[in-house]
N, C-alpha and C positions, 0 to 999 in steps of 0.2 A: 954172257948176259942172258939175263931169263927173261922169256917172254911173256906174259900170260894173257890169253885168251878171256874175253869177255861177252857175255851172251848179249848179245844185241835187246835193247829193252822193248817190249812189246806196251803198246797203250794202251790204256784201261778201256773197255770197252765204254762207247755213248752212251747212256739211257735213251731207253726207248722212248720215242714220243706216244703216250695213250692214244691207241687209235680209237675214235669217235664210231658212236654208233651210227647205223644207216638206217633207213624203213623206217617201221612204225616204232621200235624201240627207241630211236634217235626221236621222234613225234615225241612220245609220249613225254622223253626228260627234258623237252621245249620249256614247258610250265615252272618248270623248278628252277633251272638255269634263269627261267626270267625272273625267279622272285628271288633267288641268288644277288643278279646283278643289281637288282631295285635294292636291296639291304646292303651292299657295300657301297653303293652310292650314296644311300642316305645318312652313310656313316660321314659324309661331310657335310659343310654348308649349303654348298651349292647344290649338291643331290637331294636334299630335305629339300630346297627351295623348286626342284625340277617337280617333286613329290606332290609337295603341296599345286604346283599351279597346274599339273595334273589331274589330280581328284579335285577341286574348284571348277575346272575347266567341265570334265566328266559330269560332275555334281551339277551344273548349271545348266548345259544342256539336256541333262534326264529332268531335273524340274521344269525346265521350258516345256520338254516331250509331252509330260504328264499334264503340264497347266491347258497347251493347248487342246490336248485331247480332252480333258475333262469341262471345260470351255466348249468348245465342239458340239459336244454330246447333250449338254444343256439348251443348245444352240437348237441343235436338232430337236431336242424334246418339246422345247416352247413351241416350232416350226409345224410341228407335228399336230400340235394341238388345236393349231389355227385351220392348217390342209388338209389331215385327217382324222383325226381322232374323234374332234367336237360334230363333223359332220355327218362321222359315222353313230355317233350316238343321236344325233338328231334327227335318222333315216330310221335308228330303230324307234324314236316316238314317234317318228309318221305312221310307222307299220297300225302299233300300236292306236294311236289315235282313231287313222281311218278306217280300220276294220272296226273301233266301236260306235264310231260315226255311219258307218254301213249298218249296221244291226239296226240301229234308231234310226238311220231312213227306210231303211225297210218294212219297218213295224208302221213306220207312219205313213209309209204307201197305202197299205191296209186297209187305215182309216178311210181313205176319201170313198165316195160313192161312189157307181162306175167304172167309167174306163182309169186307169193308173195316169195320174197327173203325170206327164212326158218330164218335168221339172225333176219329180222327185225321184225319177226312174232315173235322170240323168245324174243326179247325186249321186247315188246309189252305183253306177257303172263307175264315176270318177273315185269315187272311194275304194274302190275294186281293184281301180288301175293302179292309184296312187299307191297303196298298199302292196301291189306288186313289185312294180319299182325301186318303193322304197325298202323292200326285204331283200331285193337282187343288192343293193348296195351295203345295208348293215349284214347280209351274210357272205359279202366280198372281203370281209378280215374279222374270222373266229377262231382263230389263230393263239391259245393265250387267252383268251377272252369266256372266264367262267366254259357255260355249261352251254354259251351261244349256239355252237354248231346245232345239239341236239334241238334247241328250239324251232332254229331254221327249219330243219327236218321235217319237224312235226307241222308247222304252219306250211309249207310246200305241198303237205300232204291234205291237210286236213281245208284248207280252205276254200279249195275244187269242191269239196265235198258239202262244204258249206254252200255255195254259189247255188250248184246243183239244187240241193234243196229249195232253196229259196226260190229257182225257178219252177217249181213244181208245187208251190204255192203259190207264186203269182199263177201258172197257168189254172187250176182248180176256183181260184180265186174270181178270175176272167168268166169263167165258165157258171160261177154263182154256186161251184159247191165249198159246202162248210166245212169242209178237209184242209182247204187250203190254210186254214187257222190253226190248224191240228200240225201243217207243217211248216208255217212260219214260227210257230213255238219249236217244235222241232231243231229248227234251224238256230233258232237262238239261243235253245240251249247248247249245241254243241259250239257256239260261239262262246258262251260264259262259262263252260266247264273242262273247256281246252283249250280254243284257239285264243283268246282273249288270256287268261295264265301264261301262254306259251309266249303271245306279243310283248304282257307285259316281266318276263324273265329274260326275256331278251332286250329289253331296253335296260332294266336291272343290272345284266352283265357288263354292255357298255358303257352304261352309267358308270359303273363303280373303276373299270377301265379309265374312264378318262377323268374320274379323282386319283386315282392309285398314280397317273401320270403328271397331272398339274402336282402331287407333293414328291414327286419325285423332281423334277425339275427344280424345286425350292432348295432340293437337299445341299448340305453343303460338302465339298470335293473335298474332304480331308484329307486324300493322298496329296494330293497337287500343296493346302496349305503346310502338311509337314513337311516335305519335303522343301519351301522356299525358307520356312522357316529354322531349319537345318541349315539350306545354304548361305542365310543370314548369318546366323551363328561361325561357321566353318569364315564367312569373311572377316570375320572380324576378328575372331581368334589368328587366322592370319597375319592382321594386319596389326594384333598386338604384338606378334610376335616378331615381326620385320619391325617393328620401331625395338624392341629391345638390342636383335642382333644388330641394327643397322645406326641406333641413334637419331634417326629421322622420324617424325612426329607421323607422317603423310606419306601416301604411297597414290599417284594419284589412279593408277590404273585401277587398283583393288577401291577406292573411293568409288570411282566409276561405276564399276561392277555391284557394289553393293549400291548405291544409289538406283541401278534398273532393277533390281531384285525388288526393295522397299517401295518402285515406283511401279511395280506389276502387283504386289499385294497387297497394294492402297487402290488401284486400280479394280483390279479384280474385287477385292472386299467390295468398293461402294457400289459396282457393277450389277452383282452378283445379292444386293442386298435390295437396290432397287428393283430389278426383274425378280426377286420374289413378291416383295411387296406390291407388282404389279396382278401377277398373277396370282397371290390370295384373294388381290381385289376382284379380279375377274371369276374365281371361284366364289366368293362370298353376294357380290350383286349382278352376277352372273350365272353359271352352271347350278348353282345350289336354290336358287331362286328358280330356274326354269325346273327343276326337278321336282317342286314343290307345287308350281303351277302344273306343268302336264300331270301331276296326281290328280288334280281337282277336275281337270278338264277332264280326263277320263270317268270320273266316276260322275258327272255330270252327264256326261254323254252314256253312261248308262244307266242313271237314272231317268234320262227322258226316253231311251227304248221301255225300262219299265212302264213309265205315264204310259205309253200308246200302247201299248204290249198289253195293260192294264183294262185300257178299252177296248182292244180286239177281241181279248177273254171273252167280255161280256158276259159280266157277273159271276165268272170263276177265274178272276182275276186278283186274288186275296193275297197269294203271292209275289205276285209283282209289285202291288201295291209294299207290301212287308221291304220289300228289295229296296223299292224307292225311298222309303223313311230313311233306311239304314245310310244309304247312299248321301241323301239328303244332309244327316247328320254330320256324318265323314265328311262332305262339303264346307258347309259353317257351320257345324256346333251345334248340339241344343236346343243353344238361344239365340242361333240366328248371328253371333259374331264372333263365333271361333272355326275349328277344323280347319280344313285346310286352308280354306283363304283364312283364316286367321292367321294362320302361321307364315303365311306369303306376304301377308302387309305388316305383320313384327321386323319378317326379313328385309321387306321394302324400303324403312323409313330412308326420305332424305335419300331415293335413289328414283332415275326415272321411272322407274317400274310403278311406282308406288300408285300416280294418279288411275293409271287402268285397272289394277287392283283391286282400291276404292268403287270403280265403278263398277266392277264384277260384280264385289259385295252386293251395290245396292240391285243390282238387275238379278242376282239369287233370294235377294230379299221377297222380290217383285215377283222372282218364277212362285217361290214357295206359297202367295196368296193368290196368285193363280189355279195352280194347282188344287187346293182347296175347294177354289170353285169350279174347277173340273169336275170335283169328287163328290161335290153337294148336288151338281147337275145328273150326272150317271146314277148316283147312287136313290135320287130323288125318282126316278123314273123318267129324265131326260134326258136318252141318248144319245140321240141326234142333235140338240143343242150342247153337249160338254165335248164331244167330234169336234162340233164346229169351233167352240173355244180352244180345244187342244190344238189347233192346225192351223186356224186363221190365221192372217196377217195381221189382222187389226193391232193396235199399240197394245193395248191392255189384257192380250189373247196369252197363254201359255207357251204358245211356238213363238211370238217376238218375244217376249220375256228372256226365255231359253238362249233365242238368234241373238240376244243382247250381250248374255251372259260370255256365250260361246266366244262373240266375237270381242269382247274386252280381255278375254282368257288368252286369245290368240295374240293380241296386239301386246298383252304384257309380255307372254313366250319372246314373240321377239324382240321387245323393247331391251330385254336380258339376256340373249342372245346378243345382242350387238354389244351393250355392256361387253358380257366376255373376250368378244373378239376382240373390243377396242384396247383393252386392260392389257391382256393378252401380248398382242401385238405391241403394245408400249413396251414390255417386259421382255419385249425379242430386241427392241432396238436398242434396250440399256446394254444387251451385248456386244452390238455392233463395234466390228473392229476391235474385240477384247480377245480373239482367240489370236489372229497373225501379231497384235501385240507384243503379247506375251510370249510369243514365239521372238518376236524383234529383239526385245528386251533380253531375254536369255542369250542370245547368239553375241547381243553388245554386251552382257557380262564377261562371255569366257575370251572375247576379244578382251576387255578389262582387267581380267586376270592376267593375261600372257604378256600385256605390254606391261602390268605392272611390276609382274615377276622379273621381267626379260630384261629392264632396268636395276634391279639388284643383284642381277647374275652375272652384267657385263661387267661390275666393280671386284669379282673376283678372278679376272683376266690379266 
């Protein structure tokens, strides 16, 4: 019998298992592997449907993000305009103001005989102070703001120097020499050839500062709108698409979801329409009106430093006079009913501003024939009676006329002022509660989305 031997069968060798990367190589193939897994998932139903209430979900919370932030920042800007911005422009027309309000009490210190009326010395120190003050605070944020900083500068610098002078005319003045006329011109002119240019560019720069911020505040958040109206869209296309696969009309989750999405952009739109509309109003019978008025009150108030500046000359006064027509002009017009308050009672109609206005008009009406008779008295060879009409009290004198003017100019400033702030602040409150909202609503959408999905996902179980 034959035997035959057989080789014992050996087995095939396993295949190896791929061994996986480690460290940053294994990092880096994270990404792909995830976008691997996400493509053969969505090669089903229910992975398309993981897909979608994924990016809904994502998508709803970044529009939330955006809405509330760009909400916010509107929020802030309005807030802004009410706490800082409007008050810092309002510190730089005090600068402005009271420093040309200083020059014209000065000159008219001049006039009186004698000792320096304690009254007008005491204007004259409060316009000093006030204008200090109020420069510490418009150059407390130059930041952004034009050409402010340099102005600052220059008036820190140059106003000392102004002071200075002016007290070395009052003391020349005391003492009965005719120098001291030599340097209250002195002193006034570096008040109209620097320091007055520098106050009023520096109201300029904040001015325009806090237009450039009320129409920014108006603008409308395009990001935040396309993007809700994307996650409109992407709902609904959803939810076409779950009635085709699904045969059900309704999904109520995604109904949900798109009903806060539509109920933040109805929201937001009337919100958002109204708080402009508040805040043009406050631009329009507000900031834009006072801006108009302090032009007038300043060149007022330097055309009565010319009047009295005109009679300190004492007959070499041709200049100042020249200053004062031109000023005059720029006030009302020509004829007496335009310039600038013209253009302040066009602005005014049908606002409160309007009746003080009105009465400015006629108290410039009333300076302008005043004045006249200041100039037919000095120029007549009466100069200690056109003094006495230029400074008196009396009703009918050119310093009440002026004090009339002055003080109807003041009470519109803030009659318009208040305007703004009122408007203003209305357009703050049309936001209220429109930012955490819109945050709400977002977070009950992508809650909307996962309950609605999470229902057509358990029917594939």
């Amino acid at each position: 019998m034959t035997s035959t031997a057989t080789r014992p069968e050996t087995s095939a060798p396993a295949p190896e298992e791929p061994e996986g990367r480690s460290g940053i190589a294994g990092l880096l193939e994270l990404p792909g592997q995830a976008v691997r897994a996400v493509v053969r998932s969505a090669a089903t139903t229910p992975g398309r449907l993981s897909v979608i209430a994924v990016a809904l979900v994502v998508l709803s919370l970044v529009a939330g993000l955006v809405g509330v932030l760009s909400v916010q920042g509107k929020d802030n800007t309005v807030e802004g305009l009410v706490d800082h911005r409007e008050p810092i422009a309002s510190s730089a027309q005090q600068v402005y103001r009271s420093l040309s309000d200083a020059d014209a009490t000065a000159a008219s210190a001049f006039l009186s005989v004698g000792a320096e009326p304690p009254a007008l010395r005491k204007k004259y120190e409060q316009d000093i102070a006030d204008a200090g003050s109020a420069l510490a605070k418009a150059g407390s944020d130059v930041a952004d703001v034009g050409n402010a900083a340099q102005q600052v500068d220059i008036l820190n610098q140059k106003v000392p120097v102004y002071t200075g002078i002016v007290e070395t005319a009052r003391q020349n003045n005391r003492q009965g020499f005719p120098s001291g006329a030599s340097y209250l011109r002195e002193a006034s002119q570096l008040m109209r050839t620097t320091i007055l240019p520098a106050a009023r560019s520096l109201y300029e720069a904040h001015t325009t500062k806090l237009f450039d911020e009320q129409e920014s505040s108006s603008d409308v958040p395009w990001a935040a709108v396309a993007l809700i109206v994307v996650l409109i869209g992407a709902l609904v296309a959803a939810q076409l698409y779950l009635t085709r696969r699904t045969n059900r009309v309704l999904n109520i989750g995604l109904l949900v979801a798109t009903g806060c999405i539509v109920l933040s952009l109805l929201w937001g739109t009337v919100a958002l329409i109204v708080q402009g509309s508040f805040v043009a109003s406050g631009r329009s019978d507000g900031t834009s009106q006072v801006d108009v008025l302090v032009r007038a009150r300043i060149a007022a108030l330097q055309a009565r430093a010319d009047e009295t500046l005109t009679l300190v000359a004492r007959g070499d006064g041709a200049t100042y006079e020249q200053q004062f027509i031109g000023l005059a002009e720029k006030l009302v017009g020509a004829d007496g009913k335009g310039g600038l308050l013209g253009e302040a009672e066009d602005l005014a109609v049908d606002t409160p501003g309007q009746q003080k206005i009105e009465a400015a008009e006629v108290a410039a009406r009333e300076w302008s024939l005043a004045h006249l008779q200041v100039r037919r008295l000095d120029d007549g060879g009466q100069y200690k009676e056109a003094v006495d009409f230029a400074t008196s009290v009396s009703p009918d004198s050119a310093a009440a006329a002026f004090t009339r003017l002055d003080t109807n100019l003041q009470a519109a400033i803030d009659v318009c002022r208040q305007e703004f702030l009122d408007d203003t602040e209305s357009g703050d409150r049309a936001l209220t509660a429109l930012a955490p909202g819109v945050g709400v609503l977002a977070v009950l959408a992508a809650g909307g989305v996962t309950v609605g999905v999470r229902e057509r996902l358990r029917e594939y179980r």
